[in-house]
C-alpha positions in Angstrom: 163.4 -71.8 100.9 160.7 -69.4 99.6 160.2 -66.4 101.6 156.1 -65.6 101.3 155.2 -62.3 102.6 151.3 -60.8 103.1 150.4 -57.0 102.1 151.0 -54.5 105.0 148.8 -52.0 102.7 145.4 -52.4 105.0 148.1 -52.5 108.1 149.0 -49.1 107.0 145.8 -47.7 106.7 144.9 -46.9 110.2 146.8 -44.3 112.0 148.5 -46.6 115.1 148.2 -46.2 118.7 151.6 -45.7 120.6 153.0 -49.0 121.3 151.6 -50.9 117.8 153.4 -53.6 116.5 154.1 -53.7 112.6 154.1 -56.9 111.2 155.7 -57.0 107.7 158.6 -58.6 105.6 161.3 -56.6 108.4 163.1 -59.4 110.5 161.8 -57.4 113.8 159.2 -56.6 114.7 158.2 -52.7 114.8 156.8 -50.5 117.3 155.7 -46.5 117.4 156.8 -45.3 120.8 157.4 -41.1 121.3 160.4 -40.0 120.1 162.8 -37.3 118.2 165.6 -37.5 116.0 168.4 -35.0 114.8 170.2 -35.8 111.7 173.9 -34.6 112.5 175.6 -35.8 109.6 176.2 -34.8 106.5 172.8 -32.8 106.8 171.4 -31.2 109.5 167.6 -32.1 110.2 165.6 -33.2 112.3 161.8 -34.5 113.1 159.7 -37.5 115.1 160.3 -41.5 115.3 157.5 -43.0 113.9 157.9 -46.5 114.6 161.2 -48.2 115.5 162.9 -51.8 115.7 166.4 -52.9 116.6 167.2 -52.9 112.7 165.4 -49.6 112.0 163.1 -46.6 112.3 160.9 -44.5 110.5 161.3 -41.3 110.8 159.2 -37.9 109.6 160.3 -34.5 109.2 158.4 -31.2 109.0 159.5 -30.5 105.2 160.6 -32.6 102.6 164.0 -34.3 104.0 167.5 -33.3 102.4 168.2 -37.2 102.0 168.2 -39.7 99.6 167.5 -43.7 99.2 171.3 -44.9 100.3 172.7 -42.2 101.7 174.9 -42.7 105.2 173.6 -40.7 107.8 174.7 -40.1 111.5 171.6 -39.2 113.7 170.7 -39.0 117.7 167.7 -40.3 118.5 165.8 -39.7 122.0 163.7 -42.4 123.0 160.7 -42.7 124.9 162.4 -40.8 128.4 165.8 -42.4 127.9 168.8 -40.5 127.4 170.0 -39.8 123.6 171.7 -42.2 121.9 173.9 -41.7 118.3 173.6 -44.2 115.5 174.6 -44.3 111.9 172.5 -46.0 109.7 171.5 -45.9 105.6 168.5 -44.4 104.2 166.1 -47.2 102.7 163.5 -44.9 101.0 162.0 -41.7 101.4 158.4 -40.9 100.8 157.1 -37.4 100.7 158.2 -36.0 104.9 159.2 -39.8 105.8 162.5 -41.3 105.6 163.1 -45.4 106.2 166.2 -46.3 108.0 168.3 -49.3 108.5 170.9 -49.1 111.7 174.4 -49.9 110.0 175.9 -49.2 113.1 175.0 -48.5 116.9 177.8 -48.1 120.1 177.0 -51.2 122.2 176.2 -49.2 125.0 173.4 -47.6 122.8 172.4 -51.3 121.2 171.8 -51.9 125.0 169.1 -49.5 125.6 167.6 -49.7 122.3 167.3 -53.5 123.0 165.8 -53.1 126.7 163.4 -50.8 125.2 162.0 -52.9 122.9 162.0 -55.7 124.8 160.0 -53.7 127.3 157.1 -53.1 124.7 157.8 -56.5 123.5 156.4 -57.5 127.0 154.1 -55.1 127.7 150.7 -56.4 126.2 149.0 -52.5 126.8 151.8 -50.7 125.0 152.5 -53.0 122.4 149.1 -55.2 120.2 149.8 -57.2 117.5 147.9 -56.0 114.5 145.1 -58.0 114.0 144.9 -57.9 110.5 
């Protein structure tokens, strides 16, 4: 079975509104909600949560980031008004200030509120608009 996948370039275009969905080639889907991370190891940086899934984020930092396509970081990331959660994860890419993660590893008690949260956006049609194009 072929997987067929349409371009996300016009997608990206537009700037989104907190709460857009990403529709793309990722399994889940992705959504830009307030948030911060902290990269705690083996570098120490930090920055904003773009857009997040329960697979991923990505993330952007005020400089170029200390990190490279593959490399195994630990972070904490503070969601929305939840409380901070730790995750380690593998760089996918990083593009000038963004870095593209994939979760490698999340405490089931984190997993847990990362899931209720996006299930809450998943559900709420205000926060959370399927891109239209």
């Amino acid at each position: 079975m072929e997987a067929k996948y349409a371009s996300t370039a016009s997608m990206m275009e537009k700037t989104p509104t907190m709460g857009h969905v990403f529709l793309d080639r990722r399994q889940e889907p992705r959504f830009e909600l307030p948030g911060r991370f902290r990269c705690i190891s083996p570098m120490d940086f930090g920055g904003r949560v773009i857009d997040l899934s329960l697979n991923g984020a990505l993330l952007e930092t005020d400089a170029a980031p200390p990190c490279q396509m593959d490399d195994a970081v630990e972070l904490l990331l503070e969601l929305d008004d939840s409380r901070p959660f730790a995750a380690r994860a593998r760089v996918a890419h990083v593009h000038e200030r963004r870095i593209g993660i994939e979760f490698s590893e999340i405490e089931q008690p984190a997993f847990e509120l990362l899931s209720e949260l996006v299930e809450n956006l998943k559900r709420a049609p205000t926060l959370a608009k399927l891109s239209a194009e």
